[in-house]
KOLBA-931069 format. One record per residue: x, y negated, z negated of N, C-alpha, C in turn; residue in one letter. Coordinates in Angstrom, 1 decimal. Layout:
N
ATOM     n_u     n_v     n_w    ca_u    ca_v    ca_w     c_u     c_v     c_w  residuo
ATOM       X       Y       Z       X       Y       Z       X       Y       Z        a
...
! end
This chain:
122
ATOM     n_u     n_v     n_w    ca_u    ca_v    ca_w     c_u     c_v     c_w  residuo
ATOM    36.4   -60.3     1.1    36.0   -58.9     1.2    35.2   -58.5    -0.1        x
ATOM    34.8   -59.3    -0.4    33.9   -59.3    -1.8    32.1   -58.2    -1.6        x
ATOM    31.8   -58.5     0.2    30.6   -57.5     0.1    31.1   -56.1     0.3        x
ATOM    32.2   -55.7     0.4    32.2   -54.4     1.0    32.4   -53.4    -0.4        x
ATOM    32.2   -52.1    -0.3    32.1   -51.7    -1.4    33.5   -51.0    -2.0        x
ATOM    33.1   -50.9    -2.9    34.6   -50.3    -3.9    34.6   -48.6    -3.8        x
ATOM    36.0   -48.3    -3.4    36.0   -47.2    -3.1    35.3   -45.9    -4.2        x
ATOM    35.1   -46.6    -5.1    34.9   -45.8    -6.1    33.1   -46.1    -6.2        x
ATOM    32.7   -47.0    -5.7    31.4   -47.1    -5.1    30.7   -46.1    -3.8        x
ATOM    32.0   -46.4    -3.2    31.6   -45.7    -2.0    31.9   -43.7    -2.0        x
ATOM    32.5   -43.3    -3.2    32.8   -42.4    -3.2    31.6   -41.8    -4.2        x
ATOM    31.1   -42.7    -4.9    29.5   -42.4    -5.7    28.4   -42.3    -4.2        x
ATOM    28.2   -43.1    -3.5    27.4   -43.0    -2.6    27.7   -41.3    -1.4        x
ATOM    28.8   -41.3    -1.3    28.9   -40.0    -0.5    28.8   -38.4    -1.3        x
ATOM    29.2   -38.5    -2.6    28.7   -37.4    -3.6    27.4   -37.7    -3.7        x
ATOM    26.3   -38.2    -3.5    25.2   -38.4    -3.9    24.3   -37.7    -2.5        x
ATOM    24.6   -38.2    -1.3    24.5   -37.7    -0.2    24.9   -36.5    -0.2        x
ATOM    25.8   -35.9    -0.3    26.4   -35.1    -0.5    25.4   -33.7    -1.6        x
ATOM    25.1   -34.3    -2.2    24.1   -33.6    -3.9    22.3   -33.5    -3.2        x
ATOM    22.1   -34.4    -2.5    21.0   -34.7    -1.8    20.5   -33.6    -0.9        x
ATOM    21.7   -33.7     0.0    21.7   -32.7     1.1    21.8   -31.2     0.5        x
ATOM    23.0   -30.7    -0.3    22.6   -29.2    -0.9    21.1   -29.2    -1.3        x
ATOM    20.9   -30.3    -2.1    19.4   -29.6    -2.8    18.3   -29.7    -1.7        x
ATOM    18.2   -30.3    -0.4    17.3   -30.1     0.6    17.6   -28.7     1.2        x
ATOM    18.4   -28.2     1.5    20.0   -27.1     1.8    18.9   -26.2     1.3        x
ATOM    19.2   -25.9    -0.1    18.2   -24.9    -1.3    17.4   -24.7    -1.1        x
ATOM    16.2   -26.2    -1.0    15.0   -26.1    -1.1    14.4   -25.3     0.5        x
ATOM    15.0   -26.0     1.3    14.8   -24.9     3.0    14.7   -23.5     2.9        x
ATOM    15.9   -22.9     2.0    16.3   -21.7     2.2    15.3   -21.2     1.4        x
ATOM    14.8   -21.6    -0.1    13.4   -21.0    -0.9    12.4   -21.0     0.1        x
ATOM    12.2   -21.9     0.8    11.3   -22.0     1.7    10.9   -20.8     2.8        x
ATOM    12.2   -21.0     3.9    12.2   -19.7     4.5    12.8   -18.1     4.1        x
ATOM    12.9   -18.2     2.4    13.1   -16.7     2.5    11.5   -16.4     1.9        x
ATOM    10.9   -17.2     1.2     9.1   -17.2     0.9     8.3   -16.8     2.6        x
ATOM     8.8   -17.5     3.2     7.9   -17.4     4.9     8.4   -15.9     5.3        x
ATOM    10.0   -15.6     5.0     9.8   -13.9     5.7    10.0   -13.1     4.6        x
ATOM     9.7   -13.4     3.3     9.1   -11.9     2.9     7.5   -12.1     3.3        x
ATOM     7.0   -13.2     3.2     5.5   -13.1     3.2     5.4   -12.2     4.7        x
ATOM     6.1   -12.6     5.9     6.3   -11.7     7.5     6.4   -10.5     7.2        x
ATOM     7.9   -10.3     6.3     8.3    -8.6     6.3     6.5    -7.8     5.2        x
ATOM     5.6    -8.7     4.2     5.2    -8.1     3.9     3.9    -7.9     4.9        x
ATOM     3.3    -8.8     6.0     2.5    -8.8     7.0     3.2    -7.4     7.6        x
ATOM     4.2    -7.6     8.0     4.7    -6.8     8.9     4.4    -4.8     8.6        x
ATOM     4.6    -5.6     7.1     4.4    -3.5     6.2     3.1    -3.2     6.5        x
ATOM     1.9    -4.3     6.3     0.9    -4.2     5.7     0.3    -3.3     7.6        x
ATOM     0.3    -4.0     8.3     0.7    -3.9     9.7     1.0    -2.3     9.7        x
ATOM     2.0    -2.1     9.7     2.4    -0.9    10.1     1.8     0.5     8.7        x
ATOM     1.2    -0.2     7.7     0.7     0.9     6.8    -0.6     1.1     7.3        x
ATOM    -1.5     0.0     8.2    -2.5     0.2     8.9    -2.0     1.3    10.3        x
ATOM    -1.3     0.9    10.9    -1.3     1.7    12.4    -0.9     3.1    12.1        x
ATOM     0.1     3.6    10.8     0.4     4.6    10.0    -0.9     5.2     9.8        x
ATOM    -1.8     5.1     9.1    -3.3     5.5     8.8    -4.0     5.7    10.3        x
ATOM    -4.1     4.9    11.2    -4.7     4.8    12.6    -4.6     6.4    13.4        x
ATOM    -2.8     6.4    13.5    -2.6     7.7    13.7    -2.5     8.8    12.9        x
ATOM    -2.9     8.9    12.2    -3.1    10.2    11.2    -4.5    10.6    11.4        x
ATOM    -5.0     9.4    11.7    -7.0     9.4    11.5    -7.0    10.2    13.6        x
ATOM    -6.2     9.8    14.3    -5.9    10.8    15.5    -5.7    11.5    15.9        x
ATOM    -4.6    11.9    15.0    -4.0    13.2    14.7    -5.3    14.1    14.1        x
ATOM    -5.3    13.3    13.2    -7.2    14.6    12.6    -8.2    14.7    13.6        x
ATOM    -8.9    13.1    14.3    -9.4    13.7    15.2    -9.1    14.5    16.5        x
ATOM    -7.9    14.8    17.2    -7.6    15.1    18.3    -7.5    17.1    17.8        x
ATOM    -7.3    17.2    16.3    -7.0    18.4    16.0    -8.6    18.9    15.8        x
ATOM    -9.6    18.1    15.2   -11.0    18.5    15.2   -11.2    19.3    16.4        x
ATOM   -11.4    18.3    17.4   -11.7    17.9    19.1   -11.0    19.5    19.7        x
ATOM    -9.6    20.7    19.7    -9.0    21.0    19.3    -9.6    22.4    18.7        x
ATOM   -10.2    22.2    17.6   -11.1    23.8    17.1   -12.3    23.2    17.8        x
ATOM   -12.9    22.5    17.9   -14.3    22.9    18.3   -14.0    23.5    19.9        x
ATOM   -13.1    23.1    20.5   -12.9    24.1    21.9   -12.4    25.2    22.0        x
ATOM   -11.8    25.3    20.5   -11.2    26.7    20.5   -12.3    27.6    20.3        x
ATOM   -13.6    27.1    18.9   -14.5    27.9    19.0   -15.2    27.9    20.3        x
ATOM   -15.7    27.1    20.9   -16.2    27.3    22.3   -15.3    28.4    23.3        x
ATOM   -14.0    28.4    23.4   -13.4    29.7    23.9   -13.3    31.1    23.6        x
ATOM   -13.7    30.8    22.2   -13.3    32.2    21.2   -14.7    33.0    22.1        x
ATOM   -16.0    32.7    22.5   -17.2    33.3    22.6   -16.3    33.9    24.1        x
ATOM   -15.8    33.7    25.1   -15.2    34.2    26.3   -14.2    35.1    25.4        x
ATOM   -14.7    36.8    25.4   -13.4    37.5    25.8   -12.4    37.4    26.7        x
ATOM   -12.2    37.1    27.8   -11.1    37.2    28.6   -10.5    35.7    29.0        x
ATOM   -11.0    34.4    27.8    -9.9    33.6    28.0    -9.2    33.5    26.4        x
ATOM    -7.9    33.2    26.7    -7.4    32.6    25.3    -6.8    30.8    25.5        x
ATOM    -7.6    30.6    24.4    -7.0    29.2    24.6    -5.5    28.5    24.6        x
ATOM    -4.5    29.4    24.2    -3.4    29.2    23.6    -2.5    28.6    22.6        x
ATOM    -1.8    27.7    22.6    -1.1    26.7    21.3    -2.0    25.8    21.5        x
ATOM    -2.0    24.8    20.6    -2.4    23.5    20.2    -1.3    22.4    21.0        x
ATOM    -1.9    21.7    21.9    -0.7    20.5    22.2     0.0    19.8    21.4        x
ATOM     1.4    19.7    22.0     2.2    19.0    21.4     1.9    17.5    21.1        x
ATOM     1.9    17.1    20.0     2.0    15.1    19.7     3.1    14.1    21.2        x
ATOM     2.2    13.8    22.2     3.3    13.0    22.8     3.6    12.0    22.2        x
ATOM     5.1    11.8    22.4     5.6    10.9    21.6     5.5     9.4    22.6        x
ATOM     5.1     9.4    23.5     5.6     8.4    24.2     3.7     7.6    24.5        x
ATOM     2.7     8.1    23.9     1.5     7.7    24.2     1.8     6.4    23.5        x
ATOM     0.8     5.5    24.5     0.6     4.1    23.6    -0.4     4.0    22.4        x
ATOM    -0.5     3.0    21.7    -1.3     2.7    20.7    -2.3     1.9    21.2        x
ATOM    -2.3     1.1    21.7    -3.3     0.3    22.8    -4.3     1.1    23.3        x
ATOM    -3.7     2.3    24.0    -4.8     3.1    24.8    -4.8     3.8    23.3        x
ATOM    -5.3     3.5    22.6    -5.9     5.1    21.8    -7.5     5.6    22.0        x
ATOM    -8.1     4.6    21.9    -9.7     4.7    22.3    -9.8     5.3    24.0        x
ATOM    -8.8     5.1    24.7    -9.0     5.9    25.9    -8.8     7.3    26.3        x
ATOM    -7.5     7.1    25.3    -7.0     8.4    25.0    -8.0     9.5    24.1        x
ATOM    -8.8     9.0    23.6   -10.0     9.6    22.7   -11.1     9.8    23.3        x
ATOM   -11.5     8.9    24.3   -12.3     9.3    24.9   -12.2    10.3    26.5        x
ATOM   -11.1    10.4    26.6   -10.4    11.1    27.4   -10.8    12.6    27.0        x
ATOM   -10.6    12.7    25.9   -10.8    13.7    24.8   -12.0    14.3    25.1        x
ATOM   -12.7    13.5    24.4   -14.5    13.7    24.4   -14.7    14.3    25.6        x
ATOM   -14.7    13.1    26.8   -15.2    14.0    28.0   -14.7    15.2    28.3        x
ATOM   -13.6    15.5    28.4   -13.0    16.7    28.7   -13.6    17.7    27.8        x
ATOM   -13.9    17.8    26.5   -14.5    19.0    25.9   -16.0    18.9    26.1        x
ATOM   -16.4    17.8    26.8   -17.9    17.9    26.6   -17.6    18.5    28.2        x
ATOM   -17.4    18.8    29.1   -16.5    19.2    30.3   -16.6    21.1    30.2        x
ATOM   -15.7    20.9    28.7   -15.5    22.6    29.2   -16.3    23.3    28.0        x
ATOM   -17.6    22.5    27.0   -18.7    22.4    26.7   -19.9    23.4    27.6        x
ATOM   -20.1    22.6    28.5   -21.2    22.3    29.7   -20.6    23.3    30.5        x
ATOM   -19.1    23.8    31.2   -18.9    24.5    31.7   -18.8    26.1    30.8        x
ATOM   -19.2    26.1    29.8   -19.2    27.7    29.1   -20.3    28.0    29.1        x
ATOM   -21.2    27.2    28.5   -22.7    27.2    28.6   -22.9    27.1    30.5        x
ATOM   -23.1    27.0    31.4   -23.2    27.2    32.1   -23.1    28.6    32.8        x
ATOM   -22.1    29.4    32.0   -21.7    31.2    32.5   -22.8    31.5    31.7        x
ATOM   -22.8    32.3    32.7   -24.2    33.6    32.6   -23.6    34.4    31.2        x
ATOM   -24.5    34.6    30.3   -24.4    35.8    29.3   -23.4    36.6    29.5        x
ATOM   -23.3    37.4    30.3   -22.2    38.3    30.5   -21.2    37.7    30.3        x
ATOM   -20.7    36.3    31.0   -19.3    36.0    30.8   -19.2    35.2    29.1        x
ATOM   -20.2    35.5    28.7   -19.7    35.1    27.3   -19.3    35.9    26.2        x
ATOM   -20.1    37.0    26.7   -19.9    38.0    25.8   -20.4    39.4    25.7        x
! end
């Protein structure tokens, strides 16, 4: 039994394995906590753009908004009323539809003011 090893050999080989594996262990975990902050910071950078996106909607849809109000203000006998409420449930995808949704419709009631005879304007 002279090739087999001494327990005290073999108990050096399995602490070494043992030492081996934590520091791969370690070196993974530096790894993947580097991969998701770099994510969580994509993920900010991400949402500090689509944050700006709708604010820049919010401004234009309030623009969009007085210039119809000025185009109503010339009709004494309509009032335009509140300002619409923010839906909360619109997608982000459709924003450009939703914007252009916009446009037409005031170029809509644009074309239909201008269209009334002088009198109904004023």
């Amino acid at each position: 039994m002279p090739d087999e090893p001494t327990a005290a050999v073999r108990y050096k080989e399995i602490m070494g394995l043992a030492r081996r594996a934590a520091d791969e262990l370690r070196e993974w975990e530096r790894r993947r906590a580097a991969e998701l902050e770099s994510r969580i910071a994509e993920a900010q950078a991400r949402l500090d753009a689509l944050a700006e996106q709708e604010t820049a909607a919010q401004e234009r849809a309030h623009r969009w908004w007085r210039m119809a109000c000025d185009n109503v203000d010339r009709l004494p006998w309509l009032e335009p009323g509140q300002q619409p409420a923010v839906v909360t449930s619109a997608r982000g995808e459709w924003a450009d539809r939703y914007a252009e949704d916009i446009r037409i419709t005031y170029r809509e009631l644009t074309n239909a003011i201008n269209d009334l005879g002088w009198r109904a304007r004023r």
